[in-house]
C-alpha positions as CSV (number, residue, x, y, z in Angstrom):
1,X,86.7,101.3,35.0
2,X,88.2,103.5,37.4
3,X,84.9,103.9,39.5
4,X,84.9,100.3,39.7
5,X,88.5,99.8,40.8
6,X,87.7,102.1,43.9
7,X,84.7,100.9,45.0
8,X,86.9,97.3,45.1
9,X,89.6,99.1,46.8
10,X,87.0,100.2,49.6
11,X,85.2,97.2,49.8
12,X,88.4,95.1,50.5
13,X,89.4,98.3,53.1
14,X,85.9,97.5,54.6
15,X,86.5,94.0,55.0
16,X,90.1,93.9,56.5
17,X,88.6,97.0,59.2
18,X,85.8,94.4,59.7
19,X,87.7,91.4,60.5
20,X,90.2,93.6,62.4
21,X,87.3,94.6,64.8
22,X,85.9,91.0,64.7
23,X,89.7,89.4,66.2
24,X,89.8,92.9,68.9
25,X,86.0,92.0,70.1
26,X,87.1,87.9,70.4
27,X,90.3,89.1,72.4
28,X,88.2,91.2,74.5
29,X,85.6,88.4,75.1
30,X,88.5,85.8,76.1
31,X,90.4,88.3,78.3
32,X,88.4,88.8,81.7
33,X,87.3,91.7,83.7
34,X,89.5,92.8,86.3
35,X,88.3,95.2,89.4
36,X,90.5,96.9,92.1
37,X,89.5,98.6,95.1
38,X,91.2,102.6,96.0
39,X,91.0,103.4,99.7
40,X,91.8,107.1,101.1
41,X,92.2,105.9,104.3
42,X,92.0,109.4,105.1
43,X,88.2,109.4,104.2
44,X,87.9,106.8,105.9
45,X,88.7,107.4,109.1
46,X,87.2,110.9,109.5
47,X,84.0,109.8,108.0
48,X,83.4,105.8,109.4
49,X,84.5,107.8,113.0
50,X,82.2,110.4,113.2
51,X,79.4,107.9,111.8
52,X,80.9,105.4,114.6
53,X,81.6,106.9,117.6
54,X,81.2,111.1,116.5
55,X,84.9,112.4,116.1
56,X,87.0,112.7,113.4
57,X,90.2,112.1,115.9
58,X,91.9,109.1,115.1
59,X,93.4,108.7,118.4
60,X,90.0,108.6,120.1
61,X,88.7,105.0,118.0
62,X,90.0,101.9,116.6
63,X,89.7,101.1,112.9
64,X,90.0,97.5,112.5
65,X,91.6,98.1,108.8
66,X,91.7,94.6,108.0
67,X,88.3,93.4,108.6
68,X,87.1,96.6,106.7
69,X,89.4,95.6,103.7
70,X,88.1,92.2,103.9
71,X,84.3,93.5,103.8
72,X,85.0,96.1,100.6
73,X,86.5,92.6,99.5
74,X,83.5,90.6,99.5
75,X,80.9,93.7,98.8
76,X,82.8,93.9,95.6
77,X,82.9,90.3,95.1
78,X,79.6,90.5,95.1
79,X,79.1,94.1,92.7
80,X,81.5,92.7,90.3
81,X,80.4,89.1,89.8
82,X,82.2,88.1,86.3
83,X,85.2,90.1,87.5
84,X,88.2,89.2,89.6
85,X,90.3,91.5,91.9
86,X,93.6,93.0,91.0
87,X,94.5,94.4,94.6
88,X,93.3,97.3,96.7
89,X,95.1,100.2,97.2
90,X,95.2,101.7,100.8
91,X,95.9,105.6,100.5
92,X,97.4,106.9,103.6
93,X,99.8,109.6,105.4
94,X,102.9,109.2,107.4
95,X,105.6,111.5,108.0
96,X,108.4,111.5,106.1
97,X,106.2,108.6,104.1
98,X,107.4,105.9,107.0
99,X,105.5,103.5,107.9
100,X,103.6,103.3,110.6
101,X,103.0,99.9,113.3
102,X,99.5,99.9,112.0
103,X,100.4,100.8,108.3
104,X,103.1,98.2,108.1
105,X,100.3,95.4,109.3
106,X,97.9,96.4,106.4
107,X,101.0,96.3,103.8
108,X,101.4,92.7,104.8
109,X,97.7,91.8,104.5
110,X,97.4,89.8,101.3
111,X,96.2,91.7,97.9
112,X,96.9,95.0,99.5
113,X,99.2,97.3,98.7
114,X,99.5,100.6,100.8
115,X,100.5,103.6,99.3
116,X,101.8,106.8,101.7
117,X,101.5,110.7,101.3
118,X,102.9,113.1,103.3
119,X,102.1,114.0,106.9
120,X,102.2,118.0,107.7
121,X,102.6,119.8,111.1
122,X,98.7,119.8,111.4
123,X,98.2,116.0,110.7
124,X,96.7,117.3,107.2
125,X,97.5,114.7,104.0
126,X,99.4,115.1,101.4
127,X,100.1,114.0,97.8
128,X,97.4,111.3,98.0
129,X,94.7,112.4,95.4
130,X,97.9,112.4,93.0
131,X,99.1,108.9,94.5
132,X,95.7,107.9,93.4
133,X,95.2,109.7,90.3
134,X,98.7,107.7,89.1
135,X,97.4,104.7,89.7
136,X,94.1,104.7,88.5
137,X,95.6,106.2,85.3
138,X,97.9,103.9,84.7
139,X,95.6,101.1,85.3
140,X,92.9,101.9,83.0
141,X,95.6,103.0,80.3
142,X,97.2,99.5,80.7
143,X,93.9,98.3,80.5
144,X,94.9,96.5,83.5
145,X,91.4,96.8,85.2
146,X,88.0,97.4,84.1
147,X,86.1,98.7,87.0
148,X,87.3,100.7,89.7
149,X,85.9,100.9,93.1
150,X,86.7,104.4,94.5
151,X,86.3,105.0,98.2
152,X,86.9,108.3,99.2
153,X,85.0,112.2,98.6
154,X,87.4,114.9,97.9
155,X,86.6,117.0,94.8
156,X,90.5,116.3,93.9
157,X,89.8,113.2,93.0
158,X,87.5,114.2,89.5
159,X,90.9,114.3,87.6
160,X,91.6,110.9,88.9
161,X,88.2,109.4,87.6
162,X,88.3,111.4,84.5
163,X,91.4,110.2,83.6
164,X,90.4,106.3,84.3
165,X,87.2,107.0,82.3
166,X,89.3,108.4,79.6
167,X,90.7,105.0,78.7
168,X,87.5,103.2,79.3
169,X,87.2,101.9,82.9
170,X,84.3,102.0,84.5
171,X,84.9,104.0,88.0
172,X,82.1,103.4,91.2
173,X,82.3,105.5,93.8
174,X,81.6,104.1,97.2
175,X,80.9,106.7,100.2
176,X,80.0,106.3,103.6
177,X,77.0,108.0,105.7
178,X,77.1,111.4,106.8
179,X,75.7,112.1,110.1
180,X,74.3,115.6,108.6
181,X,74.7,117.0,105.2
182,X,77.7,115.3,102.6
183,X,80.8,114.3,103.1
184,X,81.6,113.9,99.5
185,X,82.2,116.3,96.8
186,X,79.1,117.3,94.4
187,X,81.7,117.4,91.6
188,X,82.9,113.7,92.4
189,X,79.2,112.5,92.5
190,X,78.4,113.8,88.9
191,X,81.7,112.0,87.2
192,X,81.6,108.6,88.4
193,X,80.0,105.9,86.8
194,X,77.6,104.6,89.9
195,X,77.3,105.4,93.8
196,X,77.0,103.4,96.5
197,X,76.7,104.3,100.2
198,X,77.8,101.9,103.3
199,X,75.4,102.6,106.6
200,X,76.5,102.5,110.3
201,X,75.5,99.3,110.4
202,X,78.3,98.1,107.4
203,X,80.8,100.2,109.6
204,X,79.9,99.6,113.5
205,X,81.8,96.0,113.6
206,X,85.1,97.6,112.6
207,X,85.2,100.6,114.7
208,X,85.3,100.9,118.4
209,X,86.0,103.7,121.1
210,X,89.1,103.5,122.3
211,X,89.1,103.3,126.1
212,X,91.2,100.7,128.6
213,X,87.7,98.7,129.2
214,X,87.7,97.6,125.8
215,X,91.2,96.1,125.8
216,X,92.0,92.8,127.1
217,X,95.4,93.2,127.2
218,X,95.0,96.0,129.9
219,X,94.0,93.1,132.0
220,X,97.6,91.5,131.4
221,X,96.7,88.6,129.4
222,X,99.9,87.5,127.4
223,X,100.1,87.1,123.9
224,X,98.9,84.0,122.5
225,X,100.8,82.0,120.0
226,X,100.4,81.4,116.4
227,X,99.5,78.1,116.9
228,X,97.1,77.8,120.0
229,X,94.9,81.0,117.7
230,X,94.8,79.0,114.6
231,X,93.5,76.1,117.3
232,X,90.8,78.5,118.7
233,X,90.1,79.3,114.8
234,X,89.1,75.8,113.9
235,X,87.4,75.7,117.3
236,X,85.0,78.7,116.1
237,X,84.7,76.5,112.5
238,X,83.4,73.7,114.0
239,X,81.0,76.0,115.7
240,X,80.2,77.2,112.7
241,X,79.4,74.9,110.8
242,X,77.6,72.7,113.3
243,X,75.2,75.8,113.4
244,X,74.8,76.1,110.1
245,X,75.4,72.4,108.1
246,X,77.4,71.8,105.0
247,X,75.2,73.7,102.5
248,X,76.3,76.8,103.8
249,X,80.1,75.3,103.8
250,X,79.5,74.9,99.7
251,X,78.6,78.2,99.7
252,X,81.6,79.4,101.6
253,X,84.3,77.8,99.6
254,X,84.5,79.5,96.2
255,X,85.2,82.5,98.0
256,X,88.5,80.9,99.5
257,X,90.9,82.6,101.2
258,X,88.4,85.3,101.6
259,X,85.7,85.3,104.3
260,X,82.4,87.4,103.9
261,X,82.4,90.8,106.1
262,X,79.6,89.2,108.4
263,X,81.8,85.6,108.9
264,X,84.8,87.5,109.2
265,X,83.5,89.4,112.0
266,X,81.7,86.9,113.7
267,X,85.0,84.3,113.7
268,X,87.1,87.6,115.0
269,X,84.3,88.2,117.8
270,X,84.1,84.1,118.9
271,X,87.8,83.9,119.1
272,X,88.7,86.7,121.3
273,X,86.2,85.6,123.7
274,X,87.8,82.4,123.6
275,X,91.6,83.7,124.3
276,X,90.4,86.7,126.0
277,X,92.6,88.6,123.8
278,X,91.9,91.5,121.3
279,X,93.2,90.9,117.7
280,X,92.5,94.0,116.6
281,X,95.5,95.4,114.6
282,X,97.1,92.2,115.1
283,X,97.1,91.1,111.2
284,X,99.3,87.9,111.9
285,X,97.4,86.3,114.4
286,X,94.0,87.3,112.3
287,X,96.1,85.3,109.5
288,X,96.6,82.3,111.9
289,X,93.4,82.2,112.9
290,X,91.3,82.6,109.4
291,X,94.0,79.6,108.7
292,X,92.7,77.3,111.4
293,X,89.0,78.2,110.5
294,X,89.9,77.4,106.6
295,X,91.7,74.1,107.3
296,X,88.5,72.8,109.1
297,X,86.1,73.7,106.9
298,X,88.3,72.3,103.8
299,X,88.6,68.7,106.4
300,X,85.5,68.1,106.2
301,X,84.1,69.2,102.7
């Protein structure tokens, strides 16, 4: 009889592990998937400048950070279908880990969070790959997100996807063009989950030489209000949409408050011409006017 009493025993094991597994599966069906975004702005900037305008120097170019963020926004949106974001993290370096004029307008960008490393005497980061491993560690171990996009290409950064991968997130990293030869890690390729590569073409709307030709407010043009850009932005919406007609307006609206990279650009290029005024680095007047742009679209839907 003794035989018989075990096989029991192991059969009623095997059923109790069964519906165990059953219940975690439904849990994980119900609970959705959840993707964030990991900048090194470092990367960035050395990589999307020489690509841009050839040089590495950030005091040579503008990086219009916010329209960027907004376009790894909506390429992800796009990547990650069934998945909604969590934030994006925006790894940079400041001395002394203060904020800079430029870093403090990407903090206050919505869904962003910016996370600083050390500045040295030779403008060199540091502490970021850790600021980043943290994160995407903690993350994944939380189970807080299930895919993480990863734009950046030092070889430090292998612990950081190893350690997301170890608790089961998927990690995707995204690089941008090299001019000649790689400008990501070997190392960093063969970890990650998938690659993706943006062009000069992704990158040319959001960075610009920097010379006094390009900026209107060299010419002495005051600063406009809140309220007269939010004006000029549901000036450019009725523009818009007259262009285009209200099938594209349905098509626009799920992704609300977020604009896509190319609409984004095109509202930020309109509106300047309009105010003869750059918004570039100006993150509360690009607030005002995606606001006016919104409320006309929504007016008339």
């Amino acid at each position: 009889m003794e035989p018989m009493n075990d096989e029991i025993e192991i059969s009623a094991q095997l059923e109790r592990a069964n519906g165990l597994l059953e219940r975690v599966l439904a849990e994980v069906a119900r609970t959705p998937s959840t993707h964030a975004i990991f900048v090194d702005a470092g990367y960035v900037y050395a990589a999307a400048g020489r690509l841009a305008v050839g040089t590495e120097d950030r005091r040579a170019f503008d990086l219009d950070a916010e329209g960027l963020i907004e376009a790894f926004i909506d390429k992800a949106r796009t990547l990650f279908a069934d998945s909604r974001l969590l934030r994006v993290y925006w790894y940079d370096g400041a001395r002394r880990r203060i904020h800079t004029v430029e870093q403090q307008s990407i903090a206050e960008l919505p869904d962003v969070k910016v996370r600083l490393g050390n500045l040295n005497a030779n403008n060199q980061q540091k502490g970021v790959d850790s600021l980043i491993r943290t994160d995407l560690e903690s993350l994944a171990r939380h189970r807080a997100i299930s895919d993480a996009a990863l734009v950046g290409g030092d070889e430090d950064l292998v612990s950081a996807v190893e350690a997301a991968q170890g608790y089961g997130a998927r990690v995707h990293l995204w690089g941008i063009e090299a001019s000649d030869g790689r400008n990501q890690a070997e190392p960093l390729l063969w970890e990650v989950d998938s690659q993706r590569t943006f062009d000069l073409d992704f990158f040319k709307p959001y960075v610009s030489r920097r010379t006094a030709a390009m900026s209107y407010e060299t010419a002495g043009t005051p600063r406009p209000a809140r309220e007269d850009v939010r004006f000029v932005g549901a000036q450019v919406a009725a523009k818009w949409l007259g262009a285009r007609g209200r099938e594209a307006l349905v098509d626009l609206l799920p992704g609300h408050p977020y604009l896509p990279g190319s609409v984004d650009q095109e509202l930020l290029v309109e509106a300047e011409k309009l105010l003869a005024y750059s918004l570039r680095g100006q993150s509360d007047l690009r607030r005002a006017l995606r606001d006016g742009f919104w409320e006309h679209l929504r007016t008339q839907y």
